[in-house]
N, C-alpha and C positions, 0 to 999 in steps of 0.2 A: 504494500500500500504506500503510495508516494503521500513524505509530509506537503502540506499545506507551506507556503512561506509567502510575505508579501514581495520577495525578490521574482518568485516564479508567478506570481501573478501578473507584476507588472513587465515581465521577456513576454508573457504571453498577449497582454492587451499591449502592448506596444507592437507584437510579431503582427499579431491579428489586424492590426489599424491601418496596416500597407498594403500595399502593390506592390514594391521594388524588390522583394525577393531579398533581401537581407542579409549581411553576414552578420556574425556573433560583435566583431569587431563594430559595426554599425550601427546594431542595436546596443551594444554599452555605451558608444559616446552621447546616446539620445537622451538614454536614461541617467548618466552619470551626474547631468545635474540636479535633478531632481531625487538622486539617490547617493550622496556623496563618497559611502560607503560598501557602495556597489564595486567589485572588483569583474573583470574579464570572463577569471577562473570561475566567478559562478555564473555569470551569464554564460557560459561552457555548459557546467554542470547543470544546468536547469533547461536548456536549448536540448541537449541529450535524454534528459528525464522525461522532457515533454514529446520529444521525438517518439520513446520507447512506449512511452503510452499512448500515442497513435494520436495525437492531437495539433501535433504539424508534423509537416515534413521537409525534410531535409535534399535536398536539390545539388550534388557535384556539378560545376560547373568551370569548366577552365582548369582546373584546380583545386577552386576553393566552396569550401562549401556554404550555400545560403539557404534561406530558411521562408518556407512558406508556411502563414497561418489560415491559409481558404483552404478548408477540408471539400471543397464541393468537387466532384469529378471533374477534372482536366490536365492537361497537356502543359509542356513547355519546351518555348526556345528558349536554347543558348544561341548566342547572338557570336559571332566566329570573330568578328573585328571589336568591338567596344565589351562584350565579355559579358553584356546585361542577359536577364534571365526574364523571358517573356510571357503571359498566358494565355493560351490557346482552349477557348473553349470549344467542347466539341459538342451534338448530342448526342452522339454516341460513340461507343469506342471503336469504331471502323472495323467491327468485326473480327477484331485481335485475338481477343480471347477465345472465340468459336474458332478459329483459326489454328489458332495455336494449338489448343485442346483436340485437334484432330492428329497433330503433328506426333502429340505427347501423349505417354501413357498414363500420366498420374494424374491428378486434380490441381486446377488451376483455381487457381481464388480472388488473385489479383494483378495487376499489372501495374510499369509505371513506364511510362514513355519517354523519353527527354529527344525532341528535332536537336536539327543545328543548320546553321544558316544565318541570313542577316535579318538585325530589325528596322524594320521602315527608315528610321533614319541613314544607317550605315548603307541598307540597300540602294539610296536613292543617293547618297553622297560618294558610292564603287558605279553608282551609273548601272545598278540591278535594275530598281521601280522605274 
């Protein structure tokens, strides 16, 4: 059973409040001032707690890893030139998992997608869009 803390509440409504797909590093300098006691090490520790219990998820990207708090079903670009982490919603999951599940013998349960490519800006600034 995970303790309760106000540090992992506030990685979590601060994770939750964005779009930008986040590193740990990004979300500490947000909260740093309004939590002066706030160290890295536990925006680690609580990013990973929160991960394991299925309440965001964690995104490799480039490298490094960033953090999404929208549990709703969908997709993401990594962006190949500027490195940003995009969301792609789908309605459905392009028949991946029916797909797959043909492929394979065991049971499939879940999936997670990551594209790669460019985003609208870097597309249209390589002369892609």
């Amino acid at each position: 059973m995970q303790r309760h803390s106000k540090q992992r509440d506030a990685v979590l409504a601060n994770l939750c409040s964005r779009c930008d797909h986040p590193t740990a590093e990004d979300i500490y300098f947000s909260l740093k001032s309004s939590m002066p006691a706030l160290s890295l090490a536990t925006v680690y520790r609580n990013l990973a707690a929160l991960e394991s219990a299925g309440k965001i998820i964690r995104i490799e990207a480039g490298g490094t890893a960033r953090y999404d708090g929208n549990m709703a079903h969908h997709y993401h670009l990594t962006c190949l030139s500027c490195g940003g982490v995009f969301d792609i919603f789908a309605d459905d999951d392009f028949g991946i998992c029916e797909k797959a599940g043909k492929l394979f013998d065991g049971t499939i349960i879940s999936h997670a997608v990551i594209f790669t490519g460019y985003c609208p800006a870097c597309s249209k600034q390589a002369g892609y869009a």
